[in-house]
BAVOZA-684689 format. One line per field, with one value per residue: residue in three letters; x negated, y, z of N, C-alpha, C in turn; residue number from 1. Coordinates in steps of 0.02 Angstrom, whole numbers. Each point is the difference from the previous one (the first is absolute). Layout:
% BAVOZA-684689
resn: c(ALA:...);
npx: c(X:...);
npy: c(Y:...);
npz: c(Z:...);
capx: c(X:...);
capy: c(Y:...);
capz: c(Z:...);
cpx: c(X:...);
cpy: c(Y:...);
cpz: c(Z:...);
resi: c(NUM:...);
END
This chain:
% BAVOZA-684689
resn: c(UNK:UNK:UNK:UNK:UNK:UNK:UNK:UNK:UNK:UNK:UNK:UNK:UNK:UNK:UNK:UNK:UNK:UNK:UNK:UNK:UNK:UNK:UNK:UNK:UNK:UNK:UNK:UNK:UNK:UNK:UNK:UNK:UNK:UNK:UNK:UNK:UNK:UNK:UNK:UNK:UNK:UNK:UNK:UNK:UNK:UNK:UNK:UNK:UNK:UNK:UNK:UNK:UNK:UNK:UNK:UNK:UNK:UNK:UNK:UNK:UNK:UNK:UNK:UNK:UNK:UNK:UNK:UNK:UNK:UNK:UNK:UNK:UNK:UNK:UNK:UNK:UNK:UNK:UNK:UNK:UNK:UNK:UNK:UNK:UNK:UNK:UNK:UNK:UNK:UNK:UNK:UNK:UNK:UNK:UNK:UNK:UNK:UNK:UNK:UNK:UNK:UNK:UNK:UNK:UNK:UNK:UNK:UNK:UNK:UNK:UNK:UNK:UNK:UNK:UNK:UNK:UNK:UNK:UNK:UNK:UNK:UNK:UNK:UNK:UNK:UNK:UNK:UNK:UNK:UNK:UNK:UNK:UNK:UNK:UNK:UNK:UNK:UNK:UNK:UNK:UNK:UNK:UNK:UNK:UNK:UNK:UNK:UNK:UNK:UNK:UNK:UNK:UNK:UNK:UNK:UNK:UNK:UNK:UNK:UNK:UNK:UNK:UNK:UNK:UNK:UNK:UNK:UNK:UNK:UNK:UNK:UNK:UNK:UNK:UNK:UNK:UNK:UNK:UNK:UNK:UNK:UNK:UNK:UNK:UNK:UNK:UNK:UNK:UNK:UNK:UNK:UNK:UNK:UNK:UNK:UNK:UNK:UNK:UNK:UNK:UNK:UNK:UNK:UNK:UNK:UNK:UNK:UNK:UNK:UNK:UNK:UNK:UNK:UNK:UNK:UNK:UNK:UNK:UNK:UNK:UNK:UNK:UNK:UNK:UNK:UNK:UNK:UNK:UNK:UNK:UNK:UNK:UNK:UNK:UNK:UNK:UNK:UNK:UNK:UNK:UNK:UNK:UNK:UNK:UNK:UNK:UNK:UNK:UNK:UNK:UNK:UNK:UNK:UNK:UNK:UNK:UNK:UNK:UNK:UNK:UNK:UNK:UNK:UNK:UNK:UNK:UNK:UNK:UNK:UNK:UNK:UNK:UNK:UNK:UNK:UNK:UNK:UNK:UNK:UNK:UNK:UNK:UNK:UNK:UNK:UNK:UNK:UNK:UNK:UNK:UNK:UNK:UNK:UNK:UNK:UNK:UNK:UNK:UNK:UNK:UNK:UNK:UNK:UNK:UNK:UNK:UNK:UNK:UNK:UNK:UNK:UNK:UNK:UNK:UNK:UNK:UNK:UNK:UNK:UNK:UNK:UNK:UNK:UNK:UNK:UNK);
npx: c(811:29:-30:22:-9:-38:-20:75:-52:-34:-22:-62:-23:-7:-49:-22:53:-44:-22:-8:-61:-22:-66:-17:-66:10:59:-62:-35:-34:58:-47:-14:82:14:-55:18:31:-42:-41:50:11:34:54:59:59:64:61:-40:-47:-12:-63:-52:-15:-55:22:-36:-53:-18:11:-63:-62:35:-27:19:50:2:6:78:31:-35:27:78:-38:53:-48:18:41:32:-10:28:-35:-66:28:-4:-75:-28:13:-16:-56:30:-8:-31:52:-26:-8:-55:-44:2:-65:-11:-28:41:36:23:-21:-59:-1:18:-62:-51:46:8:-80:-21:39:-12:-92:12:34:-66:-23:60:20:-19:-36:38:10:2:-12:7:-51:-71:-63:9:-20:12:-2:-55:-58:22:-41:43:39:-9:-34:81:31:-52:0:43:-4:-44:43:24:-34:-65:79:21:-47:43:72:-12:66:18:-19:60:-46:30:-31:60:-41:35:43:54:-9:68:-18:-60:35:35:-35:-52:12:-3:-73:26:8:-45:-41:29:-15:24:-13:12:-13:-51:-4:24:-38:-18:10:15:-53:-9:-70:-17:-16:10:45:-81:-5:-39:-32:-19:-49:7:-53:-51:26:-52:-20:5:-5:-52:-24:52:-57:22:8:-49:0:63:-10:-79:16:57:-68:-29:14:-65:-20:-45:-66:6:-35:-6:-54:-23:0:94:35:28:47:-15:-61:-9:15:-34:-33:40:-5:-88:-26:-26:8:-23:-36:-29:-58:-41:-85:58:33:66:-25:-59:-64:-37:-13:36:25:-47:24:-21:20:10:-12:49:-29:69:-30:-10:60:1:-27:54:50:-27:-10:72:13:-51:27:56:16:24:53:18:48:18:20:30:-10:-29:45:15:-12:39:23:-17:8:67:30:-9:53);
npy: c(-386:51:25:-33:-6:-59:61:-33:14:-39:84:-27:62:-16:11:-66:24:46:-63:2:27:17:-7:51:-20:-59:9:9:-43:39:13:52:-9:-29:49:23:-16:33:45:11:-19:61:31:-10:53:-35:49:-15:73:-11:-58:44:6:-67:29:-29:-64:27:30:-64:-13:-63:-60:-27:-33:60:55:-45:-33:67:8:-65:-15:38:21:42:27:23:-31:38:-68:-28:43:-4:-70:-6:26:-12:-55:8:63:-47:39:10:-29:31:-46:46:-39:6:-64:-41:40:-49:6:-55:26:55:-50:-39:37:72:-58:-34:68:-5:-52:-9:33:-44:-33:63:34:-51:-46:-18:-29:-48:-37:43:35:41:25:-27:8:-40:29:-48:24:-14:-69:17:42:-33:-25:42:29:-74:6:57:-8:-65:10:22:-53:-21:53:9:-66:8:42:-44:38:45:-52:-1:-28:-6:7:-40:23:-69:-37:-62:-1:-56:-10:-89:0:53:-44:-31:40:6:-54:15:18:62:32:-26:22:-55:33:-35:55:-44:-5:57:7:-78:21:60:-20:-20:66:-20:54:44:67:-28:-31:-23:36:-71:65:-61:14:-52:41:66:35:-38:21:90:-11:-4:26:24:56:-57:-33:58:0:-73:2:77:-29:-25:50:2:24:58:37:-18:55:-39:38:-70:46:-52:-5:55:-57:19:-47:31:54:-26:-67:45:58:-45:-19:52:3:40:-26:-20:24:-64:30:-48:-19:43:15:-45:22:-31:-43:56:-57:-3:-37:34:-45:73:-56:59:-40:-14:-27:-6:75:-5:-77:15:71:-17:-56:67:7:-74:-4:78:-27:30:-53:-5:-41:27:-53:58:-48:9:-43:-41:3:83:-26:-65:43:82:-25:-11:40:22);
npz: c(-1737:35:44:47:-60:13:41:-33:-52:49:-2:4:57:62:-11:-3:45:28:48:-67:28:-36:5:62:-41:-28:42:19:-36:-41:-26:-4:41:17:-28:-2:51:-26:-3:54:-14:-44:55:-32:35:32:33:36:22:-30:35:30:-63:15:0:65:-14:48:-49:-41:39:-24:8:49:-6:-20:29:29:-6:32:57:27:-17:32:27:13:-70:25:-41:-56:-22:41:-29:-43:-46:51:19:-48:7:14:-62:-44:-32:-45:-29:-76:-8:-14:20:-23:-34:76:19:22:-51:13:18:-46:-27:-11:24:-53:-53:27:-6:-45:-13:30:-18:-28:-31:30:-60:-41:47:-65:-39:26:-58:39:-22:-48:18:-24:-50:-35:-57:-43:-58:30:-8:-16:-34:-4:-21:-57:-26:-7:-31:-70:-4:-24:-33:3:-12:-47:-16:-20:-33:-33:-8:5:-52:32:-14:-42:-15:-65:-71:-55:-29:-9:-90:-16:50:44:-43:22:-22:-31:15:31:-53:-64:43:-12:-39:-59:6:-69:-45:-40:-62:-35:-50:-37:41:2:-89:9:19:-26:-79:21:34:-25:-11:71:-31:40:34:-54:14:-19:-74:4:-62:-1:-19:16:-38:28:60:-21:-18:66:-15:51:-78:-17:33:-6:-46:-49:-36:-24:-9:11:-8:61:19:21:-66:-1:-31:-17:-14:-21:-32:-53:-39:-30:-73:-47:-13:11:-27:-49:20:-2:-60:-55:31:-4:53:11:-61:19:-58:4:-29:-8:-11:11:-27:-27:71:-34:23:25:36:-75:-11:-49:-45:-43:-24:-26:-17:-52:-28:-53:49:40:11:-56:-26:-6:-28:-29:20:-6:-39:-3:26:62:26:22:-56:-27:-62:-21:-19:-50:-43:-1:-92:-13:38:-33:-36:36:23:-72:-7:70);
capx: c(28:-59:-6:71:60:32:27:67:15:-42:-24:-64:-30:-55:-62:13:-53:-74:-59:-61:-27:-86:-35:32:-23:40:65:7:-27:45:21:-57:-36:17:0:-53:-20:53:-30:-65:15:47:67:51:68:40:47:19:-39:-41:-36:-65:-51:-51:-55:-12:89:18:62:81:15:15:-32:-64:-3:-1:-54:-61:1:-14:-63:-9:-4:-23:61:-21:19:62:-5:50:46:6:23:70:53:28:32:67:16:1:35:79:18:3:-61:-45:-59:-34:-76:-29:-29:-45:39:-5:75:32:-9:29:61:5:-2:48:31:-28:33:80:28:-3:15:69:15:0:46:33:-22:43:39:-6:44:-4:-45:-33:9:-23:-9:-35:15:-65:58:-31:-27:-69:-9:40:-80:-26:25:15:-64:-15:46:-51:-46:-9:42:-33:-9:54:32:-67:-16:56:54:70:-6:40:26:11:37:4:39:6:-15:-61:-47:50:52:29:-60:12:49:-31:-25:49:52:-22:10:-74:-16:-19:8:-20:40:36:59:49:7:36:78:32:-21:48:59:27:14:-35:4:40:-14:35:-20:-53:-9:-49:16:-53:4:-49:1:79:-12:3:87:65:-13:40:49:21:38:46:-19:-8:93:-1:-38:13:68:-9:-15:23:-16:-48:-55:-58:-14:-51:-15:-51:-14:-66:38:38:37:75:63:-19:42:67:-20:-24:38:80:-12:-24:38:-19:-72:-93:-74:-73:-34:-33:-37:-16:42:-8:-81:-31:-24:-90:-78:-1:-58:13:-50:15:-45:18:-68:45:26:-57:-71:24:-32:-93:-11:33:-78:-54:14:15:-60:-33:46:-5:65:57:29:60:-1:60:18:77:35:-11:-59:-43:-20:-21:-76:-28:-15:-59:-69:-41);
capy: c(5:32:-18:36:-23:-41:20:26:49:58:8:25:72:-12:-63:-29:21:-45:54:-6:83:4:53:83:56:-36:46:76:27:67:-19:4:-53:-60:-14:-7:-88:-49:13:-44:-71:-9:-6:29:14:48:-11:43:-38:-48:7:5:-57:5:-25:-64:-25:17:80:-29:-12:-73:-26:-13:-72:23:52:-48:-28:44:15:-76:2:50:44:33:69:-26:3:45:8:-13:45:38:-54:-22:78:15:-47:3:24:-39:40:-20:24:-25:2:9:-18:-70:-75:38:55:-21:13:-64:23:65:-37:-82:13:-4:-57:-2:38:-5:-49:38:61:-51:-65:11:22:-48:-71:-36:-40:-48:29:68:59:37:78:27:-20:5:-23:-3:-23:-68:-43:0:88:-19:-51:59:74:0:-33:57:-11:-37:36:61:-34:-45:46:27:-66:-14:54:22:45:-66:-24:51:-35:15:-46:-13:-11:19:-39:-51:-18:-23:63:-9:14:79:-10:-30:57:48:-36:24:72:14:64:46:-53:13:-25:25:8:-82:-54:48:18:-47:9:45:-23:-82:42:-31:71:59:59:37:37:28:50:25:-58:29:-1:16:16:-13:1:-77:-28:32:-36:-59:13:2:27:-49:-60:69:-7:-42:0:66:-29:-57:61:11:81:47:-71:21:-43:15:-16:21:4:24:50:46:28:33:-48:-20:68:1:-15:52:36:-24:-29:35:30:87:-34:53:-52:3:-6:11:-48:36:-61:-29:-7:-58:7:53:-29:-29:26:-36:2:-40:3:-30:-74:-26:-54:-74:-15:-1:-32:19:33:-15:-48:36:47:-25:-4:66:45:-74:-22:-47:41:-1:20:0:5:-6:-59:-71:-22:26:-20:-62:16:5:-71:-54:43:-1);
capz: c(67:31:93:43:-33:27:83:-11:-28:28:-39:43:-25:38:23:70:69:11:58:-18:-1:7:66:0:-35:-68:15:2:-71:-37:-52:-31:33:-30:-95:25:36:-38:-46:10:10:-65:32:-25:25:-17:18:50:77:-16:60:-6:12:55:-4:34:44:70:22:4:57:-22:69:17:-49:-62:-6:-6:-84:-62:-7:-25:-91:-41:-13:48:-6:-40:-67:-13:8:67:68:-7:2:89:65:-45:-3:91:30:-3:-64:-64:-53:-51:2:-69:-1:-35:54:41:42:77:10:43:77:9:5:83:66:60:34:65:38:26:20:50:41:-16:40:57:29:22:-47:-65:42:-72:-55:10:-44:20:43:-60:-73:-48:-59:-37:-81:-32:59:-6:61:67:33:31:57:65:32:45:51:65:1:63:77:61:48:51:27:36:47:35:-41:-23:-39:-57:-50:-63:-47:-57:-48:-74:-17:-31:74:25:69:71:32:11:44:44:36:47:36:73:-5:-38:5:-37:-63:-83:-35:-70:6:4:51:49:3:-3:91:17:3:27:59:31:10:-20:26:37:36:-38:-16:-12:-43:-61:-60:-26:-82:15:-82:-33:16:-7:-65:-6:21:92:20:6:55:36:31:48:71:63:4:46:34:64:25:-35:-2:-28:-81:-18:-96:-6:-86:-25:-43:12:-36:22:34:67:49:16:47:62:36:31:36:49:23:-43:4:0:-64:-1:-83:0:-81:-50:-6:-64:-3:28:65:15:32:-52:-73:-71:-46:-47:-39:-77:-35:-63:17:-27:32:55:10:37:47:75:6:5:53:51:11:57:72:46:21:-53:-57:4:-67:-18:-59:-36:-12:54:-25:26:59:34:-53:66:49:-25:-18:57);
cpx: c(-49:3:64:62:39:2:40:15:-57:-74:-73:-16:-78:-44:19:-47:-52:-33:-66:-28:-64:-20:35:-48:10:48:0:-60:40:-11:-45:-63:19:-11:-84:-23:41:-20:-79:18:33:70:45:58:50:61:-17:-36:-34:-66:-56:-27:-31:-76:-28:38:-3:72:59:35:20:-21:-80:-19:3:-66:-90:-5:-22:-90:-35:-37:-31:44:-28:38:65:-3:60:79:8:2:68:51:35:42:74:56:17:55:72:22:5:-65:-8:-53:-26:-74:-11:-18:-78:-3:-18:87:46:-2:63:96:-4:-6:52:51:12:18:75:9:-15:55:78:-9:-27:42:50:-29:37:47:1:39:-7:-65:17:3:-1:-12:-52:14:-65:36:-32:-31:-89:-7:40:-65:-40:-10:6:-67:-29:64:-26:-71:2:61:-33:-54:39:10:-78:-26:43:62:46:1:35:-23:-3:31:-21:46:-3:23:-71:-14:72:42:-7:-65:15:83:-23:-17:87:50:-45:6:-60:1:-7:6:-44:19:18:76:42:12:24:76:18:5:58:79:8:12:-61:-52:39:-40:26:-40:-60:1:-71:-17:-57:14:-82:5:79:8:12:68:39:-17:52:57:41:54:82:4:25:36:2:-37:23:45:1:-14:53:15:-48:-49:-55:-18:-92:-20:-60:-19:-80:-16:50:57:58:42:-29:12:93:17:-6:49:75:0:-32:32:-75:-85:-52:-11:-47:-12:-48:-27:17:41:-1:-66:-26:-28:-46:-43:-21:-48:26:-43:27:-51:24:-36:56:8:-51:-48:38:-28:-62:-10:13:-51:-49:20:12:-91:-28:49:-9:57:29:30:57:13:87:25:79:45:-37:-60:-95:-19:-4:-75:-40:-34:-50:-64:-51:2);
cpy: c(37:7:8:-47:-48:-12:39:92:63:5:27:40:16:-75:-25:22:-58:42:-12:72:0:65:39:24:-10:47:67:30:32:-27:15:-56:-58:13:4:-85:-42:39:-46:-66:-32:-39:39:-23:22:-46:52:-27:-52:-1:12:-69:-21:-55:-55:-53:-6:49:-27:-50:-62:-30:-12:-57:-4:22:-52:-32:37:10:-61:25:71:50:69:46:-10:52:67:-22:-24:84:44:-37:-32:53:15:-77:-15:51:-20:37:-64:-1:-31:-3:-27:-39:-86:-31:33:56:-20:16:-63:15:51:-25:-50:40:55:-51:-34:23:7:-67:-15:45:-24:-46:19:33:-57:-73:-20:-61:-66:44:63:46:-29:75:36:-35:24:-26:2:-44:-78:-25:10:65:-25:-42:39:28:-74:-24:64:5:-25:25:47:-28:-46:21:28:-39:-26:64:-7:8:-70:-30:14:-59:8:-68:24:-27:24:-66:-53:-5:-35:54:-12:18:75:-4:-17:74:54:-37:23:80:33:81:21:-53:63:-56:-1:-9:-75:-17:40:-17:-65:-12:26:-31:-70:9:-40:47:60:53:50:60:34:91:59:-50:44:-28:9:-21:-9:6:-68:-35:-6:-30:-100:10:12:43:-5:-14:56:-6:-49:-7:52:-22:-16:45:13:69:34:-39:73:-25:41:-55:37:-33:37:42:23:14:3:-52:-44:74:-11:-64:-11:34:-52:-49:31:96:70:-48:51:-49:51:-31:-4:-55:42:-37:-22:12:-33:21:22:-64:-57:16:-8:24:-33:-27:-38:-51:-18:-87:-50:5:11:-51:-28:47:-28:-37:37:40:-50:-44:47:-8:-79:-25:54:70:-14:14:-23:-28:8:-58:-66:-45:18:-15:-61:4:-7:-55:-69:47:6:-29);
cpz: c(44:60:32:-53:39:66:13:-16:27:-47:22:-73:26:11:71:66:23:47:-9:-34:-11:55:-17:-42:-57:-7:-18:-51:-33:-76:-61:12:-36:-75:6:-15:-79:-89:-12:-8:-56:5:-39:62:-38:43:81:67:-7:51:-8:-22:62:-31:27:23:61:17:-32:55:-11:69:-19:-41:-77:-25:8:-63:-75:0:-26:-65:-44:-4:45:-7:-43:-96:-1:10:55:45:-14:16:58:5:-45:19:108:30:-6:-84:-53:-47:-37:-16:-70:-16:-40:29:3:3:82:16:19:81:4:35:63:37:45:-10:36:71:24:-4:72:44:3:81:63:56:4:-38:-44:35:-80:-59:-12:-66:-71:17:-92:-58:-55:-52:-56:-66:12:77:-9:52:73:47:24:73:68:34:48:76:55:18:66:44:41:43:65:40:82:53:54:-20:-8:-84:-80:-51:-60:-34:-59:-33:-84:-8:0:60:28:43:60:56:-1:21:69:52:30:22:76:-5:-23:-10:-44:-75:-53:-26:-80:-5:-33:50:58:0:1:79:13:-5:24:82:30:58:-7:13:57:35:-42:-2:-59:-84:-52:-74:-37:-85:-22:-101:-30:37:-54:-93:7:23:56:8:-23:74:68:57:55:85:44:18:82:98:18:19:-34:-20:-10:-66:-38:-90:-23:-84:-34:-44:29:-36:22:33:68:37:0:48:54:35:44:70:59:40:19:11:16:-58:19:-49:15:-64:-81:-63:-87:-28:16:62:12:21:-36:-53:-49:-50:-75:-78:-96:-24:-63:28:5:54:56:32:33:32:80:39:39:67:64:23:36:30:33:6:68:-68:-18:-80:-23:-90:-41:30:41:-46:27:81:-20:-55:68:26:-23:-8:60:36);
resi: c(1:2:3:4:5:6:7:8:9:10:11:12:13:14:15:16:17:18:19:20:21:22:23:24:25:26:27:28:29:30:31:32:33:34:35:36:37:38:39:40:41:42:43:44:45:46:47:48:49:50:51:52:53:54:55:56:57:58:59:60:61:62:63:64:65:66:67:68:69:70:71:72:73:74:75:76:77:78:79:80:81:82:83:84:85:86:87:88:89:90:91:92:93:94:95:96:97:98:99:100:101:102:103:104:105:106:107:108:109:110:111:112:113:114:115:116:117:118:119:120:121:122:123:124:125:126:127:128:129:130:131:132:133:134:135:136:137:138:139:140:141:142:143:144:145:146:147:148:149:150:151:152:153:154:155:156:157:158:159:160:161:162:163:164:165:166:167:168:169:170:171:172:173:174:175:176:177:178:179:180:181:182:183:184:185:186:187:188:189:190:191:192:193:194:195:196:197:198:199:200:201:202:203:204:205:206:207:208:209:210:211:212:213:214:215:216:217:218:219:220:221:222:223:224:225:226:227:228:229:230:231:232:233:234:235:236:237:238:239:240:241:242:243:244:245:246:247:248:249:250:251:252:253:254:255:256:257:258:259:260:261:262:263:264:265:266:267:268:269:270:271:272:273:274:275:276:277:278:279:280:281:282:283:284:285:286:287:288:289:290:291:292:293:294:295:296:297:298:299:300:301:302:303:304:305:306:307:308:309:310:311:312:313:314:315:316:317:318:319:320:321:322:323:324:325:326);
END
């Protein structure tokens, strides 16, 4: 089911309007310049009008409180897929985003979330029952925890500055419905979500999307492994009006572009993970050892590296060895 279907036949061709612009000199960089900035950076484009990178997050124009959080936490200089990914995403554009874990590609998605829910609840106050503005979808309650901490992470800075109040919800399983009934009975801005506990939300009309406009799909590769694209129909079903759709992957194969195409509307992808490669900021060291001396070897390698180590095995036998051993 793809955008417009179910707003009685109408069919979006164009990205959603937005008065959101970077500087006049952002604007008016020349298109050599931008491939330039997006070469040094090992930036791959592609799709129609794709907005200049921008190098800082002053020049995306984050409130004041943000922009402290980000320096907080070490974020000075935004990451490749951050300086393409904002300015593509702030302009209201469709996108696929190509990038691996520690990327910084969770920011690239919360914060213009942030931003429009914001920019929602100041043009008119939430009202009980009411949202959400935006969505997040995630395959596993462990990544949903995650993304909504980073969520909070940069609201409560807002919330402590002034900034009207912006509501997040955790809906995943394994969590009481009525404590995430509770929240959006005061009305809620911004959900993450796995997709069970979404569609049980959904068809028990415990939530709606009416006003939702805004819908992230992270490691949309492992969704679509668990069958989200079954789950597809149902949840878009739920969408009201135009939406913003953004799908972000660590791979690239065919049935996450087909996906893609039947869910998004003319996308910009930013590639900067390079798709079915390990990770540049990753050491790998491989080393031949015959079976009998694996072992001691291993002995011998966890005596030189410091904690913490991370040792992977076959089978559940070989781990509980592990466990009585250490």
């Amino acid at each position: 089911m793809s955008v417009g279907e179910l707003a009685k036949g109408i069919t979006y061709t164009d990205p959603i309007p937005t008065g959101w612009k970077p500087p006049l000199h952002i604007r008016r960089m020349p298109m050599k310049q931008c491939d330039l900035i997006r070469k040094q950076w090992h930036i791959e484009v592609s799709g129609e009008d794709v907005p200049p990178p921008i190098k800082n997050f002053k020049d995306m124009k984050f409130p004041e409180p943000i922009l402290k959080t980000l320096k907080a936490k070490g974020n000075v200089q935004p990451t490749p897929i951050q300086v393409q990914g904002l300015p593509v995403i702030l302009s209201r554009r469709d996108m696929i985003g190509v990038a691996s874990t520690g990327s910084g590609k969770t920011l690239v998605f919360v914060l213009p979330l942030i931003m429009i829910a914001l920019q929602e609840e100041i043009r008119m106050p939430i009202v009980p029952g009411q949202g959400p503005f935006g969505l997040i979808i995630c395959p596993s309650r462990e990544l949903a925890k995650q993304i909504y901490e980073v969520v909070e992470e940069y609201l409560v800075p807002m919330r402590q500055a002034g900034y009207p109040k912006i509501r997040p919800l955790l809906c995943i399983g394994g969590v009481d419905m009525r404590s995430q009934l509770d929240i959006i009975k005061e009305g809620v801005h911004i959900v993450v979500a796995t997709p069970g506990r979404l569609k049980d939300m959904l068809a028990k009309k415990k939530m709606n999307l009416n006003n939702c406009t805004y819908l992230t799909l992270d490691e949309a590769d492992r969704l679509v492994d668990m069958g989200f694209e079954d789950d597809k129909r149902h949840v878009f079903y739920h969408f009201k009006s135009q939406r913003q759709t953004l799908l972000f992957s660590a791979t690239m194969p065919t049935k996450v572009l087909n996906f893609a195409k039947s869910a998004l509307v003319k996308p910009a992808t930013v590639n900067v993970g390079r798709p079915g490669a390990a990770n540049l900021g990753v050491i790998q060291e491989v080393e031949y050892v015959k079976q009998e001396a694996k072992f001691v070897y291993l002995l011998e390698c966890l005596q030189k590296t410091a904690p913490p180590v991370i040792i992977f095995v076959k089978t559940k036998l070989m781990w509980m060895t592990f466990i009585y051993i250490f």
